[in-house]
N, C-alpha and C positions, 0 to 999 in steps of 0.2 A: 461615694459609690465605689464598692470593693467587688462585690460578685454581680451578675445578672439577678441575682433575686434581690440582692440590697434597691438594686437600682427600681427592678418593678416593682417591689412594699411600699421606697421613698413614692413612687408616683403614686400609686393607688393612697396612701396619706394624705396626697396634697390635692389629688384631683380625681376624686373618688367617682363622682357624679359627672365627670366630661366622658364621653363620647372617644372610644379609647379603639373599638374594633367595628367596621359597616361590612356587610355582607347582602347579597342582594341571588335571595333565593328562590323568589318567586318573581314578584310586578316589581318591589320598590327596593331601594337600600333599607337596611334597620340596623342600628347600633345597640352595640354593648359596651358598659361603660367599663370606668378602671375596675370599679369594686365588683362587677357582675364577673368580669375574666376573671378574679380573683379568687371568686367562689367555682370558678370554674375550673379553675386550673385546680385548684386544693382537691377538689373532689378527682380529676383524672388523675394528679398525682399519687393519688390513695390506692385506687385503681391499679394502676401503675406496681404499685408496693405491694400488693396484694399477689401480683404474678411473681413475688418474689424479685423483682432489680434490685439491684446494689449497687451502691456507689463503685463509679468506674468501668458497669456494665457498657455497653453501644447500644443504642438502639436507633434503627434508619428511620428517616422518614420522607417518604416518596408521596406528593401531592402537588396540584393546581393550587395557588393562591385560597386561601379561606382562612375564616376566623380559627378554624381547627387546628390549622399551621401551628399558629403562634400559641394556641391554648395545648397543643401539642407539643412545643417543642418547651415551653414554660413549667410544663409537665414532667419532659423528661431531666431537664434542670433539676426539678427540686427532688426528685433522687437522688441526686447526686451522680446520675448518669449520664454519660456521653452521645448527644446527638450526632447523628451523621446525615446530614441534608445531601440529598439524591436528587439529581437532575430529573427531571420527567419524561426529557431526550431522550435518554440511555436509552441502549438495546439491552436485549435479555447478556450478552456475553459481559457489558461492559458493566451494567449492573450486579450481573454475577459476580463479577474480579472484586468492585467493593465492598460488598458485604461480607466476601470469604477473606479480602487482607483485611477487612475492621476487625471481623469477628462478629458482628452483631449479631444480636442475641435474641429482638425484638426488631419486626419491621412494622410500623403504621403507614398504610397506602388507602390513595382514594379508587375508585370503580374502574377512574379510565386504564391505571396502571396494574390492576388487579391482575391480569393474564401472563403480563411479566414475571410476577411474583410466585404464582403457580405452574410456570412452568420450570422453573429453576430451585424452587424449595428444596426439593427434593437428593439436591446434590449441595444441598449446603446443612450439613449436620448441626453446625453452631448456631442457626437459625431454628428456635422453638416455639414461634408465637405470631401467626401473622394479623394483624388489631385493622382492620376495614373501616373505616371513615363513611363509607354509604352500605347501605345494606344490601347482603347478596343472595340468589334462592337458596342456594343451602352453603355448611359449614363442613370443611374438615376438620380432624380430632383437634389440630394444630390451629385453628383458625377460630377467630371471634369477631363480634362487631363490637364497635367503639361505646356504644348505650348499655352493652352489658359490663364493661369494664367501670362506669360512671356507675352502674349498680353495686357493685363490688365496690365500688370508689367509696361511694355513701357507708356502706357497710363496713367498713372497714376503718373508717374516719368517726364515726362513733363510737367503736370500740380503743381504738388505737391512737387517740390526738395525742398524747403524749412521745409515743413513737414516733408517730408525723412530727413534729417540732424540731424533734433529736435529729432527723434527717435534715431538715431543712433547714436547721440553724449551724450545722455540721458541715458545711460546704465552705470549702476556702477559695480566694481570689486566684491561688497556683493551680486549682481543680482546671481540668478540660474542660471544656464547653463544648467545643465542636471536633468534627473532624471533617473537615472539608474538602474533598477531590481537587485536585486540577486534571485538564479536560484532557491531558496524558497524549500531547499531539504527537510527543517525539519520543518517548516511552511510556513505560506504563502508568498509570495514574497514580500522586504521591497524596497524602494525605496529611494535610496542612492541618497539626494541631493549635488550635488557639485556646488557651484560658479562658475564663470570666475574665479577669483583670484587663487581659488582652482587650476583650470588647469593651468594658467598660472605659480606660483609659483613652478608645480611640472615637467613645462617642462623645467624652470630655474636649478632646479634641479638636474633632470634626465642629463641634461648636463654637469652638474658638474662633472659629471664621465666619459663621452667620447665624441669625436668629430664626428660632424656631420657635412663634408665638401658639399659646394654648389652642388656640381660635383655627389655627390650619390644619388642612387635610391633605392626604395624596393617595392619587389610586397606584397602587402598586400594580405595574405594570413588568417588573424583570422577576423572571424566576426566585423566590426564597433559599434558594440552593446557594446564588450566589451570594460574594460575602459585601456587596457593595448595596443590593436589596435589606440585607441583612440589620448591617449598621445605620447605614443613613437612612433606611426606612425603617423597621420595626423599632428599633432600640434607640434612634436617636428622638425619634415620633414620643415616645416612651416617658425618654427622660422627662420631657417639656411638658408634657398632659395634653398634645397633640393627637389626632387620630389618624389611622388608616384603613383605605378600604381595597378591596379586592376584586379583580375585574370577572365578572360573573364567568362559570365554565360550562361551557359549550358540549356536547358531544365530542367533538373532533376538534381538535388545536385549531383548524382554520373558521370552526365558529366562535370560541374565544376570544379569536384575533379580532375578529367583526364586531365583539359587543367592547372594544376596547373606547373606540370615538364615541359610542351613546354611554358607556360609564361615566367616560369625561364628564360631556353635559349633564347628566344626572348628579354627582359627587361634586361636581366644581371646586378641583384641588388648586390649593394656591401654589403647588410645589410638586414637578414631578421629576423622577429619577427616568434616564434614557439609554440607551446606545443610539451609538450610529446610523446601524439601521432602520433603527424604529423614526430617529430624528427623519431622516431622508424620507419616508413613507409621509411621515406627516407633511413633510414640504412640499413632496408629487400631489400631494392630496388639495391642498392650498393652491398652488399652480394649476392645477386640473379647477378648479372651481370657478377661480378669476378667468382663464382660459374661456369656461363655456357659457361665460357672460357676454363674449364677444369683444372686438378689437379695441374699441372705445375704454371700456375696463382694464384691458390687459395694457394698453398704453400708459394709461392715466396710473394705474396701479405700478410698471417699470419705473415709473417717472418718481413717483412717489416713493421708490427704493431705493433707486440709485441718489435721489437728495440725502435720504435717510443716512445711506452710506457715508455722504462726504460730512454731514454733520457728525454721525459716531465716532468717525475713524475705527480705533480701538479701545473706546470704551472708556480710558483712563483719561484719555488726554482731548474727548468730542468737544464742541464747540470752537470755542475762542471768538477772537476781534472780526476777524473776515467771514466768519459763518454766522455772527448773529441775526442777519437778514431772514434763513431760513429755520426757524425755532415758528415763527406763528405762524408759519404754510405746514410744517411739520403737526403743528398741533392740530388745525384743519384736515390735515388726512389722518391723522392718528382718530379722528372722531367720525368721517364718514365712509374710511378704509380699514386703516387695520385695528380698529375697537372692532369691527364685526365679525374681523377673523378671528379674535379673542373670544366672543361669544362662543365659537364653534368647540372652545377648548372650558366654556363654563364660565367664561367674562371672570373668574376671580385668578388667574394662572399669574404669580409671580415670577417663577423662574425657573426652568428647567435647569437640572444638574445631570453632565454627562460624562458616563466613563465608562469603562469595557474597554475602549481603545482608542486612538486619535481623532477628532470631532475636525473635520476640515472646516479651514477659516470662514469660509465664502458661507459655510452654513450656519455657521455660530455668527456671521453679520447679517446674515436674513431674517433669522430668528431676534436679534436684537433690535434690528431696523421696525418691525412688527409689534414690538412693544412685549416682547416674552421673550427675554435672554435666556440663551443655551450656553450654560457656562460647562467651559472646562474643567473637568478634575482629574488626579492621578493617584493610582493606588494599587497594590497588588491583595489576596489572599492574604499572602504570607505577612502582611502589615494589618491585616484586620480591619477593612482593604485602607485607610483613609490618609495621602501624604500629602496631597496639596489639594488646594479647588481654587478657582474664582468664585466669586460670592456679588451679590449689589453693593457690599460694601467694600467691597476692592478688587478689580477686574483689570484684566489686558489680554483683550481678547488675540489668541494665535498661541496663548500660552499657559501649564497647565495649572496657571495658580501661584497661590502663597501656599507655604508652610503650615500646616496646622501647629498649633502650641507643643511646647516640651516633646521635642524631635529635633534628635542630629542629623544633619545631612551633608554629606561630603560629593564631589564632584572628583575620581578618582583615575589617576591614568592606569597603563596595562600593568604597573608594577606597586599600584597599590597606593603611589603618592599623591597627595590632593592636591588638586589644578584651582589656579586662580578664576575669577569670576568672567564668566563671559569663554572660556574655555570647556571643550566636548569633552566628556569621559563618563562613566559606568555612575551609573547612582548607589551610593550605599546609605543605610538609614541606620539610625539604633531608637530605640525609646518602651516604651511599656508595652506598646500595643504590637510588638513584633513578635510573631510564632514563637514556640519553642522549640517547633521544631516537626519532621515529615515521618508519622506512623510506621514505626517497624521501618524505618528507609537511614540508619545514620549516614551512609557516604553521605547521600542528598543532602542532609543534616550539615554536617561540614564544611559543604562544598558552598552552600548558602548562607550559615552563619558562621561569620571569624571573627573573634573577639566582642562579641556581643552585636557586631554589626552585618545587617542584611545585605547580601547583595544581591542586586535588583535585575541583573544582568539586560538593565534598559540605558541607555545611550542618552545623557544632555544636557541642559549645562542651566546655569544660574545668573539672570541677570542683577543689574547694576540697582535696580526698584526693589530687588529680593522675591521676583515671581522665577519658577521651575519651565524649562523649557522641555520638553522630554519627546525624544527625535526617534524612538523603536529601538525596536530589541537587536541584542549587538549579534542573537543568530540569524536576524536576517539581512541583516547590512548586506550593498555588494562591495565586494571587493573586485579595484581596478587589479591589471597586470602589473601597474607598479607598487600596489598595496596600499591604497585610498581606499578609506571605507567611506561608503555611505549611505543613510537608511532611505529604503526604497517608501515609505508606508504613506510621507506626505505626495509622493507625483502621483503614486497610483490612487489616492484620493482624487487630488488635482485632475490626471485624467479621466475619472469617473464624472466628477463633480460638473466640470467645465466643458464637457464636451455632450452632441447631443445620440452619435452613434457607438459611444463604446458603455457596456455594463457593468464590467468587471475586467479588472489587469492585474498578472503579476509579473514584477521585474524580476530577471536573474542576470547574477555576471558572478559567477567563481575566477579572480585573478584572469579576466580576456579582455582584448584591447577593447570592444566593445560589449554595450547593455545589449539584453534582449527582451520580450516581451511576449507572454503569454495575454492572447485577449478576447473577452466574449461581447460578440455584438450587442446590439439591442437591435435585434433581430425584425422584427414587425418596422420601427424604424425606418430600419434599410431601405426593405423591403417596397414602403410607401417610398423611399427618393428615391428609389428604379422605375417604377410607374410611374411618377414623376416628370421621369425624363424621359419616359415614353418608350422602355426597354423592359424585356422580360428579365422576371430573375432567375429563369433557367439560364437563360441564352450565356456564352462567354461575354458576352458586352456587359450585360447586367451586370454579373460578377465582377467584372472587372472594375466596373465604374464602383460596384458598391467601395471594394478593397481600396481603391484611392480617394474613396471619401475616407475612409478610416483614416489612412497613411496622413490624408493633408489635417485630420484633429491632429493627428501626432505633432505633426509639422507646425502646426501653431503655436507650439512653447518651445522652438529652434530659432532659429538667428532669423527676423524678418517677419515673426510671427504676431499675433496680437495676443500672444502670452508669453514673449522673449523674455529673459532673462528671470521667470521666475526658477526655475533649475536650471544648474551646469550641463550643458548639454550633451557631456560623456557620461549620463546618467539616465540619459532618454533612449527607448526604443532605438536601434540600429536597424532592427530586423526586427518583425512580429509572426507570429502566427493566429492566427483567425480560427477558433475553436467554435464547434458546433452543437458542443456541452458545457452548458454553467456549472459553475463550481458551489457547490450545493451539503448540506448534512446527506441527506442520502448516499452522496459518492463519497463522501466521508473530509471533502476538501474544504469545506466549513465546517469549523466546531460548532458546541455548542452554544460559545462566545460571539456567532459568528464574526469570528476571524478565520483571514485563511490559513487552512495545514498545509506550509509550503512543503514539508518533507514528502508529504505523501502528493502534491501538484508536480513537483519535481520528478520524483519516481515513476509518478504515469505517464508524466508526459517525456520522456527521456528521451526517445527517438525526435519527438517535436525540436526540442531543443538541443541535440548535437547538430540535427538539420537548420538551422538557426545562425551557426555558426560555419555555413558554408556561402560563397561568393553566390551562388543561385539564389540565396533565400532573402537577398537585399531587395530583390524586386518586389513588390506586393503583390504584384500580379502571379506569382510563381504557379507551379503545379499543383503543390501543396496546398495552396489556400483556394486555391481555385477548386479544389476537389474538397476542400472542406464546407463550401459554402454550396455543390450541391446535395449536400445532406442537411440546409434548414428545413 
């Protein structure tokens, strides 16, 4: 496997007739196989060649999950032209910015993103063609639907298979493939080019660590834009004669979201890709069910997690001598417990793989304890994303994996030298599947790659087994006033995860003797423990009592807690502030990734936190929060 097209030929050879693309348009899913996309793709790509591309050309593509994606972006490959996958996020400005640095030339968008595209055309001259994926009442001059380009396609492909071939066999492993955004939290958005070779090498890779038999599905659940949808879904699905499906689209993103649990049961994937977010909704959702069975359940059902727990541990090392007692009560709730939570996921779900950003432990041991492990993996864009996972064939849960195959990796201090095992420092990587580098950006270029090797500018260290431990990004470390850094990413999981009144927190400490903490309630919550106690949540009492329920979660991972000593405790809240806005894509403080944009949390809230940093603000009860919390 040398290009993206070597790689689809070899499969559509060997698994012509499997069940390669499911899309679910109307009542049911329906598949297309390896050799149906093949006939499919040939005829777009004709199409394609007819508006005149050329190798090296850009062309975006802005769409909802669908077979067209992939028969679309397959398409723009054997041109020999460069894909640029667009978020469906974007707003018109941040979409503007990329298609004016790519240059594209060609955009193919589906219905919902269509008004985007038309209000902004018009000021991007380089843009001659915009290709509709659903049909619309009428067309401008510049504008086409996709069934007339596949009529062009045919026509053109009758006349020209000889030309077609010259293009398609004319693509080298060093050609571009993509040009892939990053969500540009702290400047402007850089544009990570990757090769064929790039993908290919890192789905060679990615394999290295687990099997993907012909027989499995997954409903692709994470945007196509990113690059960890990208590889470990499409192309590594690809490689194998495996399939994938797409979760049907809705009018509005939040019906989307709705048809993602009845896709599940419908598709029944043995294998899905996750973030964070999406993991945690599932688990509220789990919880919320056993919950409204009643106490009887919800007991029998803790009981049955917490054993789960002490037999797991982490995964590598569960069982042994003193725990064989509970293996056949374990099997007994695994058959009248959690086999029915797995029903709700399609009863075939092997393993979820998560990445985007750190999978807090407590989740990934719920998820394992349940009989559908959430494993860790690590990886950036600029790697094509893939550097380490856990897999079922070798896990330790808390950390982010092995190594995938033929990959350097160094654990490196501030001046570049590599640190022994078990020792913190910057990750750098080298191997095939690393960019070449960021579009029209060389400082970036430089600043990222020195001497062949990437720096990941992520923070952690390598144990003694050879799994990756990776502790966040060294921009967001805080730094004590004596110059200790340390990554905030795992407490503010921790106080998300482990508490039942906080939503959302983010730590800051720029060199000050004390953390501080930004934090949004879980508001309704409160709310109910002020009634509760038999107190309004206008009144000051309310208020007051709510803010020291908050203060005493904090307080329970301090000295005397029942979560002591999992952090140092000059790393925990000092001082909070009680905010009456979550941090959201709309305010711009969640990316697309959702992660937080601490630069821009910071910035807004800047008066919150010099105020933070004063002797008043140690109370909880202050003025400040007090006045924040009569605007829920």
């Amino acid at each position: 496997m040398t290009t993206l097209i070597n790689l689809f030929e070899n499969s559509v050879e060997k698994y012509a007739d499997n069940a390669f693309l499911w899309e679910k348009k109307k009542d049911k899913f329906e598949s297309t196989t390896y050799k149906q996309t093949q006939g499919q793709v040939k005829i777009l790509t004709a199409g394609l060649m007819s508006l005149d591309i050329k190798k090296g050309d850009r062309i975006a593509l802005l769409s909802e999950g669908r077979n067209l994606w992939v028969t679309g972006e397959l398409g723009i490959l054997y041109t020999g032209a460069i894909n640029v996958p667009l978020s469906i996020k974007l707003e018109e400005t941040d979409l503007k910015f990329r298609l004016e640095h790519s240059g594209s030339k060609v955009i193919i968008v589906s219905n919902n993103q269509a008004n985007k595209v038309r209000n902004i055309k018009k000021d991007l001259p380089e843009l001659v063609k915009v290709i509709y994926l659903d049909p619309q009442e009428k067309y401008e001059q510049d504008e086409v639907f996709i069934e007339d380009i596949l009529k062009k396609g045919e026509e053109y492909l009758n006349e020209n298979l000889e030309a077609f071939e010259k293009v398609k066999n004319g693509i080298e492993p060093q050609d571009i493939a993509n040009i892939s955004y990053t969500s540009g939290t702290t400047a402007d958005p850089k544009g990570i080019m990757l090769t064929h070779r790039n993908y290919t090498a890192n789905v060679e890779q990615a394999c290295s660590l687990m099997d993907i038999p012909e027989h499995y599905k997954t409903l692709t659940i994470l945007p196509l834009d990113h690059s960890f949808a990208h590889t470990a879904g499409i192309y590594s699905f690809m490689a194998y004669g495996a399939s994938l499906a797409f979760v049907q689209t809705g009018k509005t993103g939040m019906e989307t979201l709705k048809n993602i649990p009845i896709n599940i049961k419908e598709i029944k994937p043995n294998l899905l890709l996750s973030v964070p977010a999406l993991a945690k909704n599932f688990k509220k959702n789990i919880e919320k069910g056993i919950s409204d069975k009643g106490g009887t359940a919800e007991k029998l059902f803790n009981f049955a997690l917490n054993l789960s727990y002490g037999y797991n541990k982490e995964g590598f090392n569960k069982g042994g001598f003193l725990h064989f007692w509970k293996k056949p009560l374990l099997n007994l709730f695994d058959k009248i417990l959690f086999s029915k939570i797995r029903d709700g996921f399609g009863g075939q779900l092997e393993f979820f793989i998560g990445g985007g950003a750190l999978l807090d432990i407590e989740l990934q041991k719920f998820y394992y304890a349940i009989g559908m492990p959430m494993f860790q993996g690590y990886g950036l864009s600029e790697s094509a994303p893939i550097i380490s996972s856990n897999s079922l064939k070798n896990h330790k849960l808390g950390s982010s994996g092995y190594l995938v195959s033929n990959l350097d990796l160094k654990i490196c201090d501030d001046d570049g030298n590599e640190l022994p095992i078990g020792e913190k420092g910057e990750i750098i990587c080298r191997g095939e599947n690393i960019m070449v580098g960021y579009w029209k950006n060389e400082n970036a270029t430089k600043e990222a790659l020195k001497d062949g090797w990437l720096h990941t500018g992520d923070m952690g260290y390598m144990d003694k087994d050879g799994f990756l431990y990776v502790l966040g990004r060294f921009k967001c470390l805080l730094i004590g006033n004596d110059g200790e850094k340390y990554s905030p990413e795992s407490i503010e999981e921790a106080l998300v995860e482990q508490t039942k009144y906080i939503d959302q927190v983010m730590l800051f400490n720029e060199q000050s003797s004390y953390t501080v903490g930004l934090i949004v309630p879980r508001k309704e919550a409160l709310k109910r423990y002020v009634k509760e106690n038999n107190l309004d949540v206008e009144s000051d009492e309310g208020k007051k009592l709510a803010l020291k329920m908050i203060q005493s979660e904090i307080d329970d991972f301090k000295k005397g807690g029942k979560f002591e000593g999992q952090f140092p405790e000059r790393w925990l809240p000092a001082s909070i502030a009680v905010l009456n806005e979550s941090f959201t894509e709309d305010n711009k403080m969640i990316n697309s990734t959702l992660k937080m944009v601490r630069g821009k949390i910071v910035e807004y809230y800047k008066d919150w936190l010099d105020y933070l940093f004063t002797p008043e603000s140690k109370e909880i009860d202050n003025p400040k929060n007090i006045e924040s919390l009569t605007k829920f």
